[in-house]
C-alpha positions in Angstrom: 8.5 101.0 200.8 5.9 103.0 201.9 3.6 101.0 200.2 4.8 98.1 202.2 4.6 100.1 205.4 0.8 100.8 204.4 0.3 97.1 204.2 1.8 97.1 207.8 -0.6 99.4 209.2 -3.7 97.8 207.7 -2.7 94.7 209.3 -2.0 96.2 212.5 -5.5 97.9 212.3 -7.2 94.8 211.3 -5.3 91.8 213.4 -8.6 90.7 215.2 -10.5 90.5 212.1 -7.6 88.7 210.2 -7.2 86.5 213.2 -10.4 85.4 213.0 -10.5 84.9 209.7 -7.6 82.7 210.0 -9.7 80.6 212.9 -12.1 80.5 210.1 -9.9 79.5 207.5 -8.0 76.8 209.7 -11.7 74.7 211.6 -12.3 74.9 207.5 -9.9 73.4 206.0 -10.2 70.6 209.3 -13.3 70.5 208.2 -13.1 69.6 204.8 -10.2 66.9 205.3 -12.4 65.3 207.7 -15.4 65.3 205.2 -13.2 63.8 202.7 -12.5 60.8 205.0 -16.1 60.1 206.4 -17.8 59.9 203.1 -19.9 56.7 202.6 -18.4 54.8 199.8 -20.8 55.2 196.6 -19.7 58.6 197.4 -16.0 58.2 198.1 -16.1 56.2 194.2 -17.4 59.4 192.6 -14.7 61.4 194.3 -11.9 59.0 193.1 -13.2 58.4 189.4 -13.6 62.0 189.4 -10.1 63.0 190.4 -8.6 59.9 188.5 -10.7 61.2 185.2 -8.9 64.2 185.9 -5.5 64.3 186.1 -5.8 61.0 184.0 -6.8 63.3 180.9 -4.5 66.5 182.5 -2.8 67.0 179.3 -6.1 67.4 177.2 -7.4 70.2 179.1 -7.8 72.9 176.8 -5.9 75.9 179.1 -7.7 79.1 177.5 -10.6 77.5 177.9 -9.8 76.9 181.9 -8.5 80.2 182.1 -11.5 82.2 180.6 -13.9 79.7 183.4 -11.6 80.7 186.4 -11.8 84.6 185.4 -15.5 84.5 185.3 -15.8 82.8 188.5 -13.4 84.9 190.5 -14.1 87.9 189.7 -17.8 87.2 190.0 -16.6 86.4 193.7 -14.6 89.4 194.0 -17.4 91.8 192.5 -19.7 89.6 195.0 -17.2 90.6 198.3 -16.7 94.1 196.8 -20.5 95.3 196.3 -21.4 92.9 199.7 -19.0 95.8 201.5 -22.0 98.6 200.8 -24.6 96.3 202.0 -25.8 96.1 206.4 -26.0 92.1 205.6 -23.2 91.9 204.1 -20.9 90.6 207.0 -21.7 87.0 207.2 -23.0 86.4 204.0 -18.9 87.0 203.6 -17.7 84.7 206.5 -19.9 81.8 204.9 -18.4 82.3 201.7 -14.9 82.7 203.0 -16.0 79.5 205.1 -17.0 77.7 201.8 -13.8 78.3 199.8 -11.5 77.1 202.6 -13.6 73.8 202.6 -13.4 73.3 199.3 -9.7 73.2 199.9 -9.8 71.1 202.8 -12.0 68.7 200.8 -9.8 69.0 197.4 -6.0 67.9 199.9 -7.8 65.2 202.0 -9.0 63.4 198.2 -5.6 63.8 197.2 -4.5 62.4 199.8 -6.4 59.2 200.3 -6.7 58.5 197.0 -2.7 59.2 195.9 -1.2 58.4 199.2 2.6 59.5 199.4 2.0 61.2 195.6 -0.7 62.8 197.1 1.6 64.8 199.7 3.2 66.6 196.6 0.3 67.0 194.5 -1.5 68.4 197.7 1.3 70.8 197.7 1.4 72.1 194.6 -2.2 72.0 194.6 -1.8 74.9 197.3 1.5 76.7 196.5 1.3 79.2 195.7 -1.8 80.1 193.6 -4.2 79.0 196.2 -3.0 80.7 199.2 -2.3 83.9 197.1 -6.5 83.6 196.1 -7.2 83.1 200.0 -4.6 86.1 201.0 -6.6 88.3 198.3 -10.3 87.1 199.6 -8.8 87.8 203.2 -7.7 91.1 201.9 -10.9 92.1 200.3 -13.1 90.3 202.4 -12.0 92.4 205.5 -11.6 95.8 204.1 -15.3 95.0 202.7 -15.8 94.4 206.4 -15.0 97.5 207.6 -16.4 99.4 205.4 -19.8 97.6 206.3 -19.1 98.7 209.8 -18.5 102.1 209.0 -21.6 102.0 207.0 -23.4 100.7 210.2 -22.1 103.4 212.6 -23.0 106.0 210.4 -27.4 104.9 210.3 -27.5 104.0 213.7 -25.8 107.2 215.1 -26.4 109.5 212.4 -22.7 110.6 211.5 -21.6 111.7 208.6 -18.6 110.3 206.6 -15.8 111.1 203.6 -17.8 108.7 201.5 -15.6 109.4 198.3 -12.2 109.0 200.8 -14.1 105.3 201.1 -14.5 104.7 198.1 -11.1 105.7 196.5 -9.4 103.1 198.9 -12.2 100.4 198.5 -11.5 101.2 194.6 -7.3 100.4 194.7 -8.5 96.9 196.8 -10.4 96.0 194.4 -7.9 96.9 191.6 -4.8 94.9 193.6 -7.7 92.1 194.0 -7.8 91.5 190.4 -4.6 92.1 189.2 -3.0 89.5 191.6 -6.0 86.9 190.6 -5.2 87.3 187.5 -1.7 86.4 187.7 -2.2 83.6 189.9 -5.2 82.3 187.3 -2.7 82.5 184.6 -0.1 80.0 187.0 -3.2 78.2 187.6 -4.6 77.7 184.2 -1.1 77.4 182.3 1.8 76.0 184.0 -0.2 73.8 187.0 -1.4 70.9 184.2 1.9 70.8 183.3 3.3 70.3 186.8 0.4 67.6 187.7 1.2 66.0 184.2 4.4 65.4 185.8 3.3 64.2 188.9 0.8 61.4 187.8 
C-alpha cells in the first residue's frame, strides 16, 4: 500500500513530463502506422516476405535463443536511459529514443495490419498486450526519473547548490532494479509463450 501510494506521488510530481511523453508516444505510433502505409512497393514486399517468413516459421524459433537476444538488447537500453540520467545531454538523446521505440511499434501494428487484414486486428493485439505496453510503461518510468535527475544535475552547475547525491542515487538505484525485474518477466512472456500464441493465430 504504501508502495502503491509512492507510485501515486511520483505520478502526481511528474504528470507534465509523463504527459508529454505520452504526446510522444501517441504522434509516434501515428507515425509509424502511417509509414507502414506510404512505403513504395519494392519496399512494402520486403516488409510482407519478412513478416510472412516469420510467423510462417514461428514454431522453429529457438526461444532461449530469443530470450538471451531480447535481454542483451533491453538492458543495454535500460543501462543506456539509466547512465544518460548523470549526463547535461542526456534529455533528448532520451526523447529520440523513446520516439524510436514507439515507431517501431507503430510500424510493426500498421504491417500487421495490411498485410493480415481482420487476423491482423488480433495479432496486433497480442503483439501489444501486455508485454509491449509493460516495456513502454518501464522506459516511461525510467526514462523520466532519468529526466529529473538530469535536471537536478543542471540546477545544481548552473547555480552552484549542493545536493544529497547518495539520497539520488539510492532511489535512481531501486528504478533501475524494478526496471529490470519487470523486463525480465515480460521478456520471458515474450520469448516463451507469445510464439505459441501467434502459432495459433496464423
Amino acid at each position: 500500500m504504501i508502495k502503491l501510494d509512492k507510485l501515486k506521488k511520483y505520478f502526481y510530481i511528474n504528470k507534465k513530463d509523463l504527459i508529454f511523453f505520452g504526446v510522444i508516444f501517441i504522434i509516434a505510433l501515428i507515425s509509424g502506422s502511417i509509414f507502414s502505409v506510404v512505403l513504395n512497393e519494392n519496399d512494402k514486399l520486403l516488409v510482407t516476405n519478412h513478416l510472412v517468413n516469420f510467423f510462417k516459421n514461428i514454431d522453429k524459433i529457438n526461444c532461449f535463443n530469443e530470450f538471451k537476444g531480447s535481454i542483451i538488447i533491453n538492458y543495454c537500453f535500460i543501462m543506456l536511459i539509466w547512465f544518460l540520467g548523470f549526463s547535461v545531454i542526456g534529455i533528448p538523446l532520451m526523447l529520440f529514443f523513446y520516439f524510436i521505440k514507439s515507431f517501431i511499434i507503430g510500424f510493426s501494428i500498421g504491417s500487421i495490419l495490411i498485410n493480415y487484414k481482420l487476423k491482423g486486428i488480433l495479432m496486433s493485439l497480442f503483439y501489444i498486450l501486455p508485454h509491449t505496453l509493460i516495456y513502454m510503461f518501464i522506459y516511461l518510468l525510467l526514462i523520466t526519473y532519468a529526466i529529473s535527475v538530469s535536471k537536478k544535475l543542471i540546477y545544481c552547475v548552473m547555480y552552484k547548490k549542493s545536493m544529497d547525491f547518495k539520497l539520488i542515487i539510492n532511489k535512481y538505484a531501486k528504478i533501475l532494479l524494478i526496471s529490470v525485474l519487470v523486463i525480465t518477466i515480460s521478456i520471458t512472456y515474450e520469448s516463451f509463450l507469445l510464439p505459441k500464441i501467434f502459432n495459433i493465430l496464423t
